[in-house]
C-alpha positions in Angstrom: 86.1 32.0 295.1 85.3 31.9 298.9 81.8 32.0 300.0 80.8 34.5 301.7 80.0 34.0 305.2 76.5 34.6 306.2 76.5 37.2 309.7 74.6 36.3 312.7 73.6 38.8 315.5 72.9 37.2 318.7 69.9 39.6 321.1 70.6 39.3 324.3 69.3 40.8 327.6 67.5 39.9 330.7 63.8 38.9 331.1 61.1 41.6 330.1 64.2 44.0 328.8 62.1 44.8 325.2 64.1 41.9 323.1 61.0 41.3 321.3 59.9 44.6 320.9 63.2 45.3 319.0 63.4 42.6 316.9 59.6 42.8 315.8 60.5 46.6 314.9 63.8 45.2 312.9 61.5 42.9 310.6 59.5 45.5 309.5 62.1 47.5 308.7 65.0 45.1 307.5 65.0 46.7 304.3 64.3 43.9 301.9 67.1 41.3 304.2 65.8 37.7 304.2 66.1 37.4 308.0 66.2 33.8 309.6 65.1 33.9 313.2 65.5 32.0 316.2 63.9 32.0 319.5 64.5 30.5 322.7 62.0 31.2 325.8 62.3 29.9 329.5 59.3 28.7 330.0 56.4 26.2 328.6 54.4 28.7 326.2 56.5 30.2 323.4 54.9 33.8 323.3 58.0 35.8 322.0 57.5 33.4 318.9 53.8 34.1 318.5 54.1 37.5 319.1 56.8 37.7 316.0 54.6 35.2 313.8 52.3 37.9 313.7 53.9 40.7 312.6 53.4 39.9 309.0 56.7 40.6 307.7 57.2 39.5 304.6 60.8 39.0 304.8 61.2 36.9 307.7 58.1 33.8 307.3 56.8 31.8 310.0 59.1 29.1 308.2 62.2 31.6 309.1 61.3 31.3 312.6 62.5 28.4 314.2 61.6 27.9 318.1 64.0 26.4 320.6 61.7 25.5 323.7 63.7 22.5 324.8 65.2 24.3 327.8 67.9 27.1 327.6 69.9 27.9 324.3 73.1 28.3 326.2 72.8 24.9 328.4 71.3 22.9 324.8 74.0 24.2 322.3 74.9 20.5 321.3 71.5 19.6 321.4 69.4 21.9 320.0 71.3 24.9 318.5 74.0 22.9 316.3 71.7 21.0 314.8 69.1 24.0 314.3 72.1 26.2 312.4 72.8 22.9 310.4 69.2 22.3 309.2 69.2 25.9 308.2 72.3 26.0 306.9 71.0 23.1 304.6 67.9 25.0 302.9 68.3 25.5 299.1 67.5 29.3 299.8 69.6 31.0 302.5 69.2 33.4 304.7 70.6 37.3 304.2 71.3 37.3 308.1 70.1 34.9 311.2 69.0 36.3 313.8 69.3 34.5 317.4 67.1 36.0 320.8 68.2 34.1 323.4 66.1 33.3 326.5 66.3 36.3 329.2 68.1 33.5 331.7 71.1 32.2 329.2 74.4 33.2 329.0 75.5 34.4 325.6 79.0 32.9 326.4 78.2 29.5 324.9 76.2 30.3 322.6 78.9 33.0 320.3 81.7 30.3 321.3 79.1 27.6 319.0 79.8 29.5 316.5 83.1 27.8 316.4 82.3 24.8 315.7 83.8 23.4 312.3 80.1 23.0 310.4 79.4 26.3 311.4 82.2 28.6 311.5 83.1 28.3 307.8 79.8 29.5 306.7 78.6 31.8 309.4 80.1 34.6 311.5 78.6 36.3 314.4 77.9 39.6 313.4 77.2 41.0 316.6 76.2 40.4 320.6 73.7 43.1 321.0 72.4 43.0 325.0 69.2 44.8 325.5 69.0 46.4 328.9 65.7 47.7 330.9 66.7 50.9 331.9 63.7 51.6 334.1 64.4 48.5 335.9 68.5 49.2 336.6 66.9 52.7 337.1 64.4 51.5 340.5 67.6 49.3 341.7 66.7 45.7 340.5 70.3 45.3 339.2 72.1 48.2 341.2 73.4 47.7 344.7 74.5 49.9 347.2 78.0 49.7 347.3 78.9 51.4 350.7 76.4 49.2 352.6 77.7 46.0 350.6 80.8 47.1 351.6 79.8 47.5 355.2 78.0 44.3 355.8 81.2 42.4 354.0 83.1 44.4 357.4 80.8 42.7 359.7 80.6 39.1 358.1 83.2 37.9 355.7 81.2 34.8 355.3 78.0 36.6 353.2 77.8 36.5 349.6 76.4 39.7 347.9 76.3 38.4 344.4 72.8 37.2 343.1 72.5 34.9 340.1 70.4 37.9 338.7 73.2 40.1 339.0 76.0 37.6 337.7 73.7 36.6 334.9 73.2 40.7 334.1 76.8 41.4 334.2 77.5 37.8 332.0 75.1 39.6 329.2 76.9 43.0 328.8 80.3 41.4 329.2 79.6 39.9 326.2 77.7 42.4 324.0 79.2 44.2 321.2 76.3 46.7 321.4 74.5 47.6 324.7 70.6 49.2 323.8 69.6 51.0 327.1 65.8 50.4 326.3 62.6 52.1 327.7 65.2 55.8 328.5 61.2 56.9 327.7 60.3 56.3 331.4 62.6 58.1 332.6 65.0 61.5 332.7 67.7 62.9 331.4 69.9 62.7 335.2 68.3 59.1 335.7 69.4 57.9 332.2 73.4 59.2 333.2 73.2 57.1 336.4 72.1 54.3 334.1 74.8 54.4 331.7 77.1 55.0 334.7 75.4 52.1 336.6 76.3 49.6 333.3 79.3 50.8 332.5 80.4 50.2 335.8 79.7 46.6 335.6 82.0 45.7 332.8 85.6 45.8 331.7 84.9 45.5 328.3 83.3 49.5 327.0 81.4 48.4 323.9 79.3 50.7 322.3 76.0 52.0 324.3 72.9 53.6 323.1 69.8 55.0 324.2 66.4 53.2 322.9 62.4 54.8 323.3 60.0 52.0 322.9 62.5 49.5 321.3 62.6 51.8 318.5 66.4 51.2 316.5 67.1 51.3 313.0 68.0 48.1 311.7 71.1 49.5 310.3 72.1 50.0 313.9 71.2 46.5 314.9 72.5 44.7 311.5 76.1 44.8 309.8 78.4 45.5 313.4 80.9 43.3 311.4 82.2 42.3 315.4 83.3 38.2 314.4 82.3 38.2 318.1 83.3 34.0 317.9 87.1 35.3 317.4 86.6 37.4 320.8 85.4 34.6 323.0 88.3 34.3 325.5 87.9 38.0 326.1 84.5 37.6 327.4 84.1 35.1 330.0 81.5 34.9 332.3 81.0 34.9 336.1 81.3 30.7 335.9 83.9 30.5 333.4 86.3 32.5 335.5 85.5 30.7 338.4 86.1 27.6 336.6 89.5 28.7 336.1 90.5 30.2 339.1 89.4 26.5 340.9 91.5 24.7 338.4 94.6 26.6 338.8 94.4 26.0 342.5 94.1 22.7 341.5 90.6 22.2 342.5 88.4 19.7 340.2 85.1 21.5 339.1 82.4 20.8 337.0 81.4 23.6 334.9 77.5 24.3 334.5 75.2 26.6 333.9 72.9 26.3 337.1 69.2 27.2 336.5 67.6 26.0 339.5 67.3 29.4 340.9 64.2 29.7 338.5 61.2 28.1 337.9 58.2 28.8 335.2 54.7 27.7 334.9 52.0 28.2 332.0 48.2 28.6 333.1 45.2 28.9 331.4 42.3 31.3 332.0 39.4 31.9 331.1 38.1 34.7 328.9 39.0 37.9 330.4 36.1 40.3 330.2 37.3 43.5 331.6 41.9 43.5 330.9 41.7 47.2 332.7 40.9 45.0 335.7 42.8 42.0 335.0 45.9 44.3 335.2 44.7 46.4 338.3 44.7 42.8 340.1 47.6 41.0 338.7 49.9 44.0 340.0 49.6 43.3 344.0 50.0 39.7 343.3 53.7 40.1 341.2 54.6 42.1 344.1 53.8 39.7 346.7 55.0 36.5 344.8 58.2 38.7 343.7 56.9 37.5 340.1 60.0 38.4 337.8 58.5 37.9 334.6 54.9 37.4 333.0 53.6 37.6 329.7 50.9 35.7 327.2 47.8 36.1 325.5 44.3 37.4 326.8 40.9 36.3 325.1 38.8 39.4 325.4 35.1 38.4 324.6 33.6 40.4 321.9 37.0 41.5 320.9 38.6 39.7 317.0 42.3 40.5 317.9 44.5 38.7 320.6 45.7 40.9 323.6 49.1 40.7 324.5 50.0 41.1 327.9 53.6 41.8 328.8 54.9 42.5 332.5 58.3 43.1 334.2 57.8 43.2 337.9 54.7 45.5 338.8 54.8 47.3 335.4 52.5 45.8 332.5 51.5 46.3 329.1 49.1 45.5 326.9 48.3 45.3 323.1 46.2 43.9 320.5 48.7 42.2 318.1 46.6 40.3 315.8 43.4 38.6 314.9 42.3 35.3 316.3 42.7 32.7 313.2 40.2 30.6 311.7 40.5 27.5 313.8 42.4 29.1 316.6 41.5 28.2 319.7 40.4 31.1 322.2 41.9 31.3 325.3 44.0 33.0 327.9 47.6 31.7 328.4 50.1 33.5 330.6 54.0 32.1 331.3 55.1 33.2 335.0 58.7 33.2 335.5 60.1 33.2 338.8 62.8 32.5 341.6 62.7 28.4 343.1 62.0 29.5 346.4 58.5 30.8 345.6 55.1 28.7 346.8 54.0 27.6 343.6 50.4 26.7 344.7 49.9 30.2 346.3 51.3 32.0 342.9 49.0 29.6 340.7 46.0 30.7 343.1 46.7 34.3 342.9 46.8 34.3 339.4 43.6 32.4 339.3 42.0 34.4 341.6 43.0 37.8 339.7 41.1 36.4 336.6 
């Protein structure tokens, strides 16, 4: 009798898109599942993995979530994500369904095409590629161009390249989904939301199915049980390099294939206790504006207060929220991650964010 084969679903999406939000909202409602989890972050301080350690759900553990802070999932599949699917593939009592949230700058390519790999693919099948997008973001243009002026400049200088690694790395995401959740539709309406979809769509060959999220609220039965065996479907989803890769090499051109990161960088800092996080907030918005900050979350120590706040911000927009109670033990502090592009002054950025404290 063949064993069955335990399903996988790989969360996708690009920074600050509401991965965590979704999959802290599928725990606690994951119908009695045992739920393995893995989480990879860009970036020093692994908040996605605190914030989802204390959530309290009692089907997925703090030992069912595994943290893969060794650098991206999807340029460390030999290293670190074998190896992780092998140890947990090992335990005496196995998981109902792993779940994988990859780090908002991987590629999902690699990481479904793992899945082939002989100790794996006889015992676990990828469920599903689900790609959370920030509709509010695509919405204000920070994934959109304007294709008549692209198209115009292109006329005047054949030499410019229009693509950002932001926008490859967007369109590398839903190329390989099996679900696309337009997340945060709350912030915006009904004729913004159809020039969303429209915008995404137009992106991608591939239509897979697309649905509208409100504060990363989706029923797990949406999220869990796609049945996609998305590993078998590989060579239909190549990204931006992979094509390249093969376009060089049938023109005979030698090329080594990589996943280039160096158009990011990340720090961690730590603060001091932040008395009034109203303020905090007020100040840390003019400094992601003028640093072009892409990503920033952590934790805030508010004296006086027992719970941790969470502070979460994509470009100028930032939340906040308590998430849990400081632990016996735990040390007190303020830690943010900043995630930017390379070309930014570090020093400067580090100041600002000093300075806003």
């Amino acid at each position: 009798m063949l064993q069955q084969k335990i399903p996988a679903t790989v969360i996708t999406g690009f920074l600050g898109s509401g991965k965590t939000t979704i999959i802290r909202n599928m725990l606690m409602n994951a119908g009695g599942k045992k739920i393995a989890l893995i989480i990879n972050e860009f970036g020093d301080l692994g908040v996605d993995g605190e914030v989802l350690k204390g959530c309290g759900a009692e089907n997925c553990t703090e030992d069912d979530i595994i943290e893969l802070t060794n650098g991206c999932i999807c340029c460390t599949v030999a290293d670190d994500f074998v190896p992780t699917m092998q140890k947990l593939l090992a335990r005496d009592i196995k998981p109902d369904h792993i779940v994988i949230e990859t780090s908002g700058l991987a590629l999902p390519q690699p990481l479904v095409a793992a899945f082939n790999w002989p100790d794996i693919r006889t015992r676990v099948t990828v469920d599903g590629v689900i790609t959370v997008v920030d509709s509010a973001a695509v919405a204000a243009g920070r994934f959109a161009d304007d294709h008549d002026k692209v198209d115009a400049q292109r006329e005047e200088d054949d030499s410019l390249d229009h693509e950002s690694p932001i926008e490859e790395l967007f369109e590398d995401q839903l190329t390989c989904a099996d679900l696309i959740v337009l997340n945060k539709t709350d912030l915006l309406d009904m004729d913004a939301i159809a020039r969303v979809r429209e915008e995404v769509s137009s992106r991608i060959a591939r239509k897979p199915a697309m649905i509208e999220v409100r504060h990363g609220q989706v029923p797990s039965m949406v999220l869990l049980g796609i049945g996609a065996g998305s590993e078998d479907d590989i060579d239909n989803r190549k990204s931006h390099h992979e094509l390249e890769h093969e376009a060089l090499h049938e023109n005979g051109v030698e090329h080594e294939h990589h996943h280039d990161h160096d158009e990011f960088e990340s720090f961690a800092v730590k603060l001091a206790s932040i008395s009034d996080p109203s303020g905090f907030v007020d100040r840390l918005k003019p400094v992601i504006e003028a640093h072009d900050v892409l990503r920033l979350k952590g934790f805030v120590d508010v004296p006086g207060k027992p719970m941790r706040l969470v502070i979460q911000a994509v470009g100028s927009r930032i939340d906040t929220y308590f998430d849990r109670p400081w632990l016996a033990g735990e040390k007190r502090e303020t830690r943010l991650v900043v995630i930017g592009l390379h070309d930014w002054d570090f020093g400067a950025v580090v100041e600002a964010v000093q300075a806003a404290a």
